[in-house]
C-alpha positions as CSV (number, residue, x, y, z in Angstrom):
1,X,77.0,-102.9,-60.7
2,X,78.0,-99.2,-59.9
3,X,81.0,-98.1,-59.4
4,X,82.5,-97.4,-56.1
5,X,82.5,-93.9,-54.2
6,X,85.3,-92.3,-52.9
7,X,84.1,-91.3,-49.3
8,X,85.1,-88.1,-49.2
9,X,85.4,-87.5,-45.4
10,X,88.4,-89.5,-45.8
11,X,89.7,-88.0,-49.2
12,X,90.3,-84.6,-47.3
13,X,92.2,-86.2,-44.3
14,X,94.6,-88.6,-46.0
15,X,97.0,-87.9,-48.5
16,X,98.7,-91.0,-51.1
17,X,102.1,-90.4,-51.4
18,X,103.8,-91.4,-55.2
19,X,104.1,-94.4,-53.5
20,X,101.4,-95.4,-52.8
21,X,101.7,-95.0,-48.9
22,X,99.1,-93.3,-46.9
23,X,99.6,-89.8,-44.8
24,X,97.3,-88.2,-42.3
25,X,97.9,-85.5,-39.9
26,X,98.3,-86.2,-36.0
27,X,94.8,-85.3,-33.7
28,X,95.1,-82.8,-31.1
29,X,96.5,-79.7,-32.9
30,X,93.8,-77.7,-32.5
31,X,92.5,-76.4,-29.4
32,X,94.2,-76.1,-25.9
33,X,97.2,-75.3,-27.2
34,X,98.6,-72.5,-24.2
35,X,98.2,-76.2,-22.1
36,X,100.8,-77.9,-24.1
37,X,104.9,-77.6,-24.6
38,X,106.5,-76.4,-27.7
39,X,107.5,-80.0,-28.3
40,X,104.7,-81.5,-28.0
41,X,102.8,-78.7,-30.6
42,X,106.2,-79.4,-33.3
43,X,105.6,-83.1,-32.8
44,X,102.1,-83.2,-33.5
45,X,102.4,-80.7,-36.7
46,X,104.0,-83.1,-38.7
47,X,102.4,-85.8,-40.9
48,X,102.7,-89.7,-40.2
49,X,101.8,-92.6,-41.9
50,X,98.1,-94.2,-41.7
51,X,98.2,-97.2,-38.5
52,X,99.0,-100.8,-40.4
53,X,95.5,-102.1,-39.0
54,X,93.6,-99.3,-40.8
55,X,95.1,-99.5,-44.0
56,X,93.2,-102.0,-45.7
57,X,90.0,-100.1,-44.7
58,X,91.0,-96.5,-45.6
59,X,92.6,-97.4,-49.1
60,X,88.7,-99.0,-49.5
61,X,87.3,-95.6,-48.9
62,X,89.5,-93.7,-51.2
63,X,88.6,-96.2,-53.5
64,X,92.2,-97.8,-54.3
């Protein structure tokens, strides 16, 4: 049996911290940004954990 792939899609958006939790950055940084408050840009810059339901499945791709 082969081994298993790391999908690599997935490699470049999450991040494992030591550990062991999973980081991603927040969606909608990157265009239409004169539409939206300073707040809401510093909000969305930051890096938050991977949803509870999608854990299981992303940890799968990245091969842990």
């Amino acid at each position: 049996m082969p081994k298993n792939k790391t999908h690599k899609g997935t490699a470049k958006r999450v991040r494992t911290t030591g550990s062991g939790k999973l980081m991603r950055q927040q969606a909608g940084l990157r265009h239409r940004l004169e539409v939206k408050s300073r707040k809401e840009k510093r909000d969305l810059s930051g890096v938050v954990d991977v949803a509870k339901p999608d854990v299981k499945r992303v940890k799968k791709l990245l091969g842990r």
